[in-house]
C-alpha positions, 0 to 999 in steps of 0.5 A, spaced: 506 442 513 506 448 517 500 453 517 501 460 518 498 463 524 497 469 521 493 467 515 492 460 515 495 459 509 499 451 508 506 451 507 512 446 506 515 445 512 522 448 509 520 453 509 520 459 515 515 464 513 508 464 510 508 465 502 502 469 502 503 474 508 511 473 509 508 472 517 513 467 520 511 460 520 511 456 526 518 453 528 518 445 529 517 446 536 509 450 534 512 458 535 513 463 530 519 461 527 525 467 529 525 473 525 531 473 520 530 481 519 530 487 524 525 490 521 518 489 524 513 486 520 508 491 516 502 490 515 499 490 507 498 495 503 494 496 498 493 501 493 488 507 492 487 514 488 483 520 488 481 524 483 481 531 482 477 534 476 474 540 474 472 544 467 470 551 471 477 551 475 483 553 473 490 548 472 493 551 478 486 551 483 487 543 481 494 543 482 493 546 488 488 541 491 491 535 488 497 537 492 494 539 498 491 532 499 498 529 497 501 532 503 496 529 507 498 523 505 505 523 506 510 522 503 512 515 504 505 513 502 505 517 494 506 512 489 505 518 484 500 523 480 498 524 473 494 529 470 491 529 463 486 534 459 481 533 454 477 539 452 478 543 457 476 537 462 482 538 466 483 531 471 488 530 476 489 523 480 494 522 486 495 515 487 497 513 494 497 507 499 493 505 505 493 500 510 489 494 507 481 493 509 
């Protein structure tokens, strides 16, 4: 059995990298074992949203809003944004990633 020097989570010692974090695994010889990709590894992400809702704002005030946060948060890091309306009670949430805590 190796353990992940990352997570210290148990693998099978045929395996090269950690099931739970993708991290490498220590080589027979206790390093990491080399890294197959050239990618650096990134750190989990997790999933977040925010919300913008108003029965007093105009559709386009929440649209601007909602786009203004968007921007901020970069493109490589949207995963979407949805809209519903119920009412009058306009909502509309962007989804994004951030870094895990």
């Amino acid at each position: 059995m190796k353990t992940c020097p990352r997570c210290n989570e148990s693998s099978d010692d045929q395996f090269d990298s950690c099931w739970k974090c993708s991290g490498p695994l220590p080589a027979g010889n206790g390093l990491p074992a080399p890294s197959h990709s050239a990618s650096p590894v990134r750190p989990r992400k997790r999933a977040a949203f925010k919300i913008f809702r108003g029965v007093f704002i105009t559709w386009e005030g929440l649209c601007s809003e909602a786009a203004e946060f968007a921007s901020t948060v970069g493109p490589q890091n949207l995963i979407t944004i949805s809209h519903s309306e119920d009412q009058g009670d306009g909502v509309i949430t962007v989804w994004f990633w951030t870094d895990a805590v």
